[in-house]
Backbone bond lengths (Angstrom), bond angles and torsions (degrees), N, CA, C in turn:
res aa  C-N    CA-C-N  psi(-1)  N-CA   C-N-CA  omega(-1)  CA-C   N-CA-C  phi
1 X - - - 1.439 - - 1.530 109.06 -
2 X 1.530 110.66 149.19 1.658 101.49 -171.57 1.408 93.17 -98.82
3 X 0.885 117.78 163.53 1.895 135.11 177.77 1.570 97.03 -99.73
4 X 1.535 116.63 139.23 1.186 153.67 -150.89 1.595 113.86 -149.14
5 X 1.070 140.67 122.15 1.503 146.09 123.40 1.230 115.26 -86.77
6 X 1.458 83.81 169.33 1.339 103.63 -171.20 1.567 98.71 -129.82
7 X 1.198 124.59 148.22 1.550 113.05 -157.62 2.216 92.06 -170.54
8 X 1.583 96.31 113.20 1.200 100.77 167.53 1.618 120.71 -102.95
9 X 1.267 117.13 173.74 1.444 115.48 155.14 1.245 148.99 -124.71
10 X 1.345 101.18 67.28 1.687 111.37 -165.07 1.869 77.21 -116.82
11 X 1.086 114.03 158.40 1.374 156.17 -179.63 1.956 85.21 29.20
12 X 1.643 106.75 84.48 1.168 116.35 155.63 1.501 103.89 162.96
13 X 1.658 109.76 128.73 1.404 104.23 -165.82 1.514 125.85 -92.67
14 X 1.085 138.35 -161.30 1.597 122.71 -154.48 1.781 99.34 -84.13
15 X 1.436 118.84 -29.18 0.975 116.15 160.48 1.254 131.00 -36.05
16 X 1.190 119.60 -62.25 1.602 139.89 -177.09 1.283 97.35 -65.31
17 X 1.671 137.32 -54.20 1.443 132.28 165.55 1.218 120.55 -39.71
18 X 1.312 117.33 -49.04 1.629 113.73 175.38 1.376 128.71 -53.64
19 X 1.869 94.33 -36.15 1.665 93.09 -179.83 1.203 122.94 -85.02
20 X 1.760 112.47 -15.16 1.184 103.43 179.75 1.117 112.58 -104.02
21 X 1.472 130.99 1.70 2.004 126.16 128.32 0.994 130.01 -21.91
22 X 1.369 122.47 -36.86 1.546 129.45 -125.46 1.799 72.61 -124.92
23 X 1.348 104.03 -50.28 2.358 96.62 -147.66 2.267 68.21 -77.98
24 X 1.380 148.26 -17.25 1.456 139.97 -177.54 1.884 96.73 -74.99
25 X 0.882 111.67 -79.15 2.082 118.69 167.83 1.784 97.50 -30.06
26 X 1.347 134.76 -63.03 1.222 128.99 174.02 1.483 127.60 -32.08
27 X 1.590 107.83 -43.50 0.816 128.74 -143.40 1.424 112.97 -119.02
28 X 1.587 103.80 18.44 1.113 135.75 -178.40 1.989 120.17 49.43
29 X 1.356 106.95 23.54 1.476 124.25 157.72 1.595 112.15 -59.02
30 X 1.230 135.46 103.78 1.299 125.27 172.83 1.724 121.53 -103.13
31 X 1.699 111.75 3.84 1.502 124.16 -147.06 1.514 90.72 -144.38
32 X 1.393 117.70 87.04 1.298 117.90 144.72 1.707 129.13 -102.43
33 X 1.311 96.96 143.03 1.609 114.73 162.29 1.745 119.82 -68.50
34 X 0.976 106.61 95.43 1.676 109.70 -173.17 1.520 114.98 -90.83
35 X 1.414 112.74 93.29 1.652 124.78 -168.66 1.704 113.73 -105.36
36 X 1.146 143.03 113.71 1.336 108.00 151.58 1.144 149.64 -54.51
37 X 1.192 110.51 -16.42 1.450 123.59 146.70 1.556 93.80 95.86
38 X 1.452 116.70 -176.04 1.923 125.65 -170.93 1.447 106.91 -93.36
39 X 1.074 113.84 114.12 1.800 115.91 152.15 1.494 118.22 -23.54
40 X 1.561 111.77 122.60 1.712 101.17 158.14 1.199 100.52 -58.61
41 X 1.294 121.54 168.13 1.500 146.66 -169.74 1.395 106.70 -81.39
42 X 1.597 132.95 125.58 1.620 110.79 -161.51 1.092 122.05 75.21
43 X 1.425 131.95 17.05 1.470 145.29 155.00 0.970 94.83 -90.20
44 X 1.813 92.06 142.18 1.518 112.87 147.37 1.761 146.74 -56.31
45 X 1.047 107.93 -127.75 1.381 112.20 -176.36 1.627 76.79 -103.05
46 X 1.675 112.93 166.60 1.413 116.33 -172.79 1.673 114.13 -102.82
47 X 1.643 120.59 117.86 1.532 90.12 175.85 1.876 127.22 -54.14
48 X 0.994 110.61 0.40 1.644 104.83 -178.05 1.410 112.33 -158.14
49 X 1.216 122.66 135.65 1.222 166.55 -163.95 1.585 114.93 -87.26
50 X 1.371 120.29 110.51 1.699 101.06 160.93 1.683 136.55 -29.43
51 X 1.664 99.84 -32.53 1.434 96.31 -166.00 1.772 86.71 -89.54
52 X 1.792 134.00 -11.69 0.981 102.74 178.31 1.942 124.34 -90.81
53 X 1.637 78.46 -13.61 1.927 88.89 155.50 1.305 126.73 -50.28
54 X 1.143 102.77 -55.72 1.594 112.45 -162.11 1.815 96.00 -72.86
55 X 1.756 128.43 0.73 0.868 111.90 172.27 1.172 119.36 -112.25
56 X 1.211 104.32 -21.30 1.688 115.08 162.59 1.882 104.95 -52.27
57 X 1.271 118.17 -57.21 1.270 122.85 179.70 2.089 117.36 -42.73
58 X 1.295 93.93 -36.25 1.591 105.45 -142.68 1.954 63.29 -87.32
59 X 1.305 137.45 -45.71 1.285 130.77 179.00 1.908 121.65 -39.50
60 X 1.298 78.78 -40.29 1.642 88.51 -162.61 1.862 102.96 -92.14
61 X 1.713 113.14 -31.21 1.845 78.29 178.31 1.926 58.33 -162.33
62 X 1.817 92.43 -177.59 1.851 105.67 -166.44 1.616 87.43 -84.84
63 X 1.222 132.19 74.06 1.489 112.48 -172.57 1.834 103.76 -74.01
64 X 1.340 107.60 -175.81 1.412 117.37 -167.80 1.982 84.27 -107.95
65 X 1.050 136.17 129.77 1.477 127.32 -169.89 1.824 102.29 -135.82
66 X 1.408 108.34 110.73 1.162 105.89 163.15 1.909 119.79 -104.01
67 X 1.394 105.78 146.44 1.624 103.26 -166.72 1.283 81.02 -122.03
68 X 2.049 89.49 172.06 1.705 104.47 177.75 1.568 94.64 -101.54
69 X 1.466 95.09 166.10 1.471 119.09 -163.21 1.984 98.19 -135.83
70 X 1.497 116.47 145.00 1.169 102.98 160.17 1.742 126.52 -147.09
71 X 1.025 92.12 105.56 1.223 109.84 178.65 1.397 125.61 -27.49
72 X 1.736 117.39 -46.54 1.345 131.02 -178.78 1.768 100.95 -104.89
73 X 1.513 120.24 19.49 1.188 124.98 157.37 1.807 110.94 68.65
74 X 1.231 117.11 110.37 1.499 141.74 -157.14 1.302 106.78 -47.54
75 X 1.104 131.59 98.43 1.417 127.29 166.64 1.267 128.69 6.46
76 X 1.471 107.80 -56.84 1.449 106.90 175.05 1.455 121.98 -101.10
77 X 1.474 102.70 12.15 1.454 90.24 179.57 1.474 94.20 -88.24
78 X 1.906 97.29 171.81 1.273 112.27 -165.07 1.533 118.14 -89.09
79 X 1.651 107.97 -26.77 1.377 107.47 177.97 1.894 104.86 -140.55
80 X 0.751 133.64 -163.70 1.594 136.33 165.46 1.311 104.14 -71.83
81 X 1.631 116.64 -56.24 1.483 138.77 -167.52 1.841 87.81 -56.65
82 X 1.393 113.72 -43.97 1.799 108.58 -156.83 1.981 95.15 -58.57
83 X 1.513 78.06 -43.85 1.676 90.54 -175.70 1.261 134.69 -60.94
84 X 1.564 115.28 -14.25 1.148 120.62 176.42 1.115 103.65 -109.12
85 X 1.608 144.69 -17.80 1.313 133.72 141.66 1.706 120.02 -40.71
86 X 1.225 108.17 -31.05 1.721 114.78 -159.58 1.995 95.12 -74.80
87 X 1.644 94.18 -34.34 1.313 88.05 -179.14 1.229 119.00 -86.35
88 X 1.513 133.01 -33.62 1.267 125.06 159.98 1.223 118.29 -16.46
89 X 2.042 107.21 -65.74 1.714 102.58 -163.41 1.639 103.95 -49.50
90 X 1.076 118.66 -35.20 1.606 105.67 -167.72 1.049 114.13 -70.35
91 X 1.175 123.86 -20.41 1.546 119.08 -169.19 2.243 96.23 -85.00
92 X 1.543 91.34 -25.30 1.286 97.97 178.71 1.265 119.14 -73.55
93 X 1.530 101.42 -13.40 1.749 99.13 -170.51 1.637 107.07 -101.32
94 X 1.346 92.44 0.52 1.816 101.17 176.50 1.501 123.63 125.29
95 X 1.685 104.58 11.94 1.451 97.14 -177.13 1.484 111.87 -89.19
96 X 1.177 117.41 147.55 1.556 154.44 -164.75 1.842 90.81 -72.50
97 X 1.160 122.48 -63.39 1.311 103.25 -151.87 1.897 89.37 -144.79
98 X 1.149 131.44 -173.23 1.322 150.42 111.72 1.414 125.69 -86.63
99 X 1.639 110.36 137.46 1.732 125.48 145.56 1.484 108.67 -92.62
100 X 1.430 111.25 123.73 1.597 116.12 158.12 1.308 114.92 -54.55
101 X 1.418 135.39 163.52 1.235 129.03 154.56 1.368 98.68 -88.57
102 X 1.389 113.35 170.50 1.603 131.83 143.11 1.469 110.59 8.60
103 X 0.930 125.15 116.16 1.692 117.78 141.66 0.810 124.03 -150.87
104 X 1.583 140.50 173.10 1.486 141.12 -156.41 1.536 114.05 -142.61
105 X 1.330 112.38 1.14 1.493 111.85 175.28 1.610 99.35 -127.59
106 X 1.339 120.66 110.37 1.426 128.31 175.65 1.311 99.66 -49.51
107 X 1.302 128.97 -64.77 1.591 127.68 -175.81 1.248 114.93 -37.61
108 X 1.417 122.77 -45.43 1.393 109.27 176.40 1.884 118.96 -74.35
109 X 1.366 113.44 -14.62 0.992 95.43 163.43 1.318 126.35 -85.90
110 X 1.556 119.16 -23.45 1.396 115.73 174.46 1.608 116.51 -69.43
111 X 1.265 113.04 5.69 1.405 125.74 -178.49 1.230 104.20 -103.38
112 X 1.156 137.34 -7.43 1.498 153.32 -156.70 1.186 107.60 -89.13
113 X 1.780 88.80 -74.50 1.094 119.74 172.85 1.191 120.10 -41.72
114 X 1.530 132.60 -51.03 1.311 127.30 -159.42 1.632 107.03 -86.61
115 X 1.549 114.26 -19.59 1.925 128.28 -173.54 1.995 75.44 -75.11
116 X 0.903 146.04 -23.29 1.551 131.93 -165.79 1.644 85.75 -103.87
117 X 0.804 112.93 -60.07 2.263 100.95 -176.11 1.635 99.47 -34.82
118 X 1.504 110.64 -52.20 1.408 109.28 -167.44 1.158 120.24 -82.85
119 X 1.573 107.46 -14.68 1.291 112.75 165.09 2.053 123.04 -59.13
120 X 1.164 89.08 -43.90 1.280 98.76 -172.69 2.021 115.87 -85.81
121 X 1.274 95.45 -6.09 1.187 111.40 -174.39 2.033 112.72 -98.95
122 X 1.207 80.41 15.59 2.001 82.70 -155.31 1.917 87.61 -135.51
């Protein structure tokens, strides 16, 4: 089995991401999970973005990058459409694959699924 983290970037700056890319690639990690991970409570808007992780990453070594995906559409995004743009960039910024989160209505994921066929098809 290959070894994997998972590594967000909320409270650590691109600096600190780079190095701890670099000592993960060292260290023969080739498979990260690229999350932004949860706001402390009373945060602002976030300086960085999953899709700008996954580009900082794709900078520093060819990593293998899996992102989250959401089927029942991200809490904070604003529309489904916002949400399936949000995931594009990542796939644009170099990610390898999506993980769905959780969900509980198959229909909405097979609906998901197919706004991403057409996504990629359009």
């Amino acid at each position: 089995m290959r070894p994997r983290r998972t590594l967000t970037c909320i409270d650590a700056t691109r600096d600190e991401l780079r190095t701890i890319a670099r000592d993960y690639w060292n260290n023969g990690i080739r498979h990260i999970v690229a999350l932004r991970g949860d706001l402390p409570p009373g945060s602002g808007k976030p300086e960085m973005y999953a899709a700008d992780l996954v580009g900082l990453l794709k900078e520093v070594a060819d990593f293998d990058i899996s992102v989250a995906a959401y089927p029942e559409v991200h809490p904070e995004a604003k529309s489904a459409q916002a949400d399936l743009l949000n995931l594009k960039r990542k796939v644009d910024a170099g990610a390898n694959r999506a993980i769905t989160q959780f969900f509980f209505d198959v229909e909405s994921y097979l609906r998901f699924r197919d706004r991403c066929v057409s996504a990629v098809s359009t």
